[in-house]
C-alpha positions, 0 to 999 in steps of 0.5 A, a space after each residue: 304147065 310143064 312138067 318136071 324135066 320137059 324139054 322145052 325150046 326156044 325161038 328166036 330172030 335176028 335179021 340184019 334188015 330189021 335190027 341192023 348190025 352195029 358193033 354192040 350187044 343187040 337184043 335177040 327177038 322172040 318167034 311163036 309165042 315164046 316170051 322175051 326172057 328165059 325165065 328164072 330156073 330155066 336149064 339151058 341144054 344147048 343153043 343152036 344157031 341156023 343161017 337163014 341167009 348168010 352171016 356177014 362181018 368182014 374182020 368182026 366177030 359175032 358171039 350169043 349168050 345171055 348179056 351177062 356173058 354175051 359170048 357164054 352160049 356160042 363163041 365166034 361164028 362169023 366163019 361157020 355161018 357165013 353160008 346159008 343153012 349152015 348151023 352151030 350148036 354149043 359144043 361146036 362153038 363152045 361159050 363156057 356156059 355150056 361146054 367145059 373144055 377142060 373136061 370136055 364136056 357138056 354143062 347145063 346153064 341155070 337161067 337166075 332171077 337178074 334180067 341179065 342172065 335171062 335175055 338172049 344177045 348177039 354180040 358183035 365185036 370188032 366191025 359191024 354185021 354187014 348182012 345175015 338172018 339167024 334163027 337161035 333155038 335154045 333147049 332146056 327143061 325146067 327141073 321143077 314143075 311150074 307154070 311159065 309164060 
């Protein structure tokens, strides 16, 4: 059980070795114990993308976000993790999901109850990952206390 307000991570994968890199959507994978879907009311806080090895997607552009809005979390990255152990985090990368660049400031995403809003993608545009291994964390909390999976 959480409590109101705990900070919460998630994990997850993307390896070019296992899942490829076709220009698409492709489905993020869970790491640890985690579930494959955000759960409904979950706040997400930031995301934050490590390259285990280097990203790779000559002339193509690579975005994260749920698939309702696949470029929501993080904008093109392609550039800033081009290098091994280089991280992005929302703010950085700002998808308008988490960054009001109006104000310039930091928002808070409501995960909902449509399997859309509570996946995690990479989308990849324009020409196909060629290489790359990332590790996506997602942090949030619950605003109520719930169990979750």
């Amino acid at each position: 059980m959480f409590r109101k307000l705990e900070k919460v991570s998630r994990e997850y994968l993307y390896d070019f070795a296992v899942q490829g890199g076709a220009v698409g959507a492709i489905t993020l994978v869970p790491v640890g114990p985690n579930t494959a879907a955000l759960p409904e009311g979950f706040l997400v806080e930031m995301v934050t993308v490590v390259a285990e090895e280097a990203l790779v997607a000559a002339g193509g552009t690579v975005t994260c976000g749920p698939s309702v809005d696949s470029d929501g979390y993080l904008v093109d990255m392609v550039a800033a993790l081009g290098t091994i152990g280089n991280v992005v985090r929302s703010g950085q990368s700002a998808g308008a999901l988490l960054w009001d660049n109006t104000n310039d400031a930091e928002i808070t995403y409501r995960v909902g109850s449509a399997a859309n809003t509570q996946d995690v993608v990479l989308q990849v545009g324009t020409a196909a990952i060629t290489a790359g291994k990332l590790r996506v964390r997602v942090d949030g909390v619950f605003p109520t206390s719930r169990v979750v999976g």
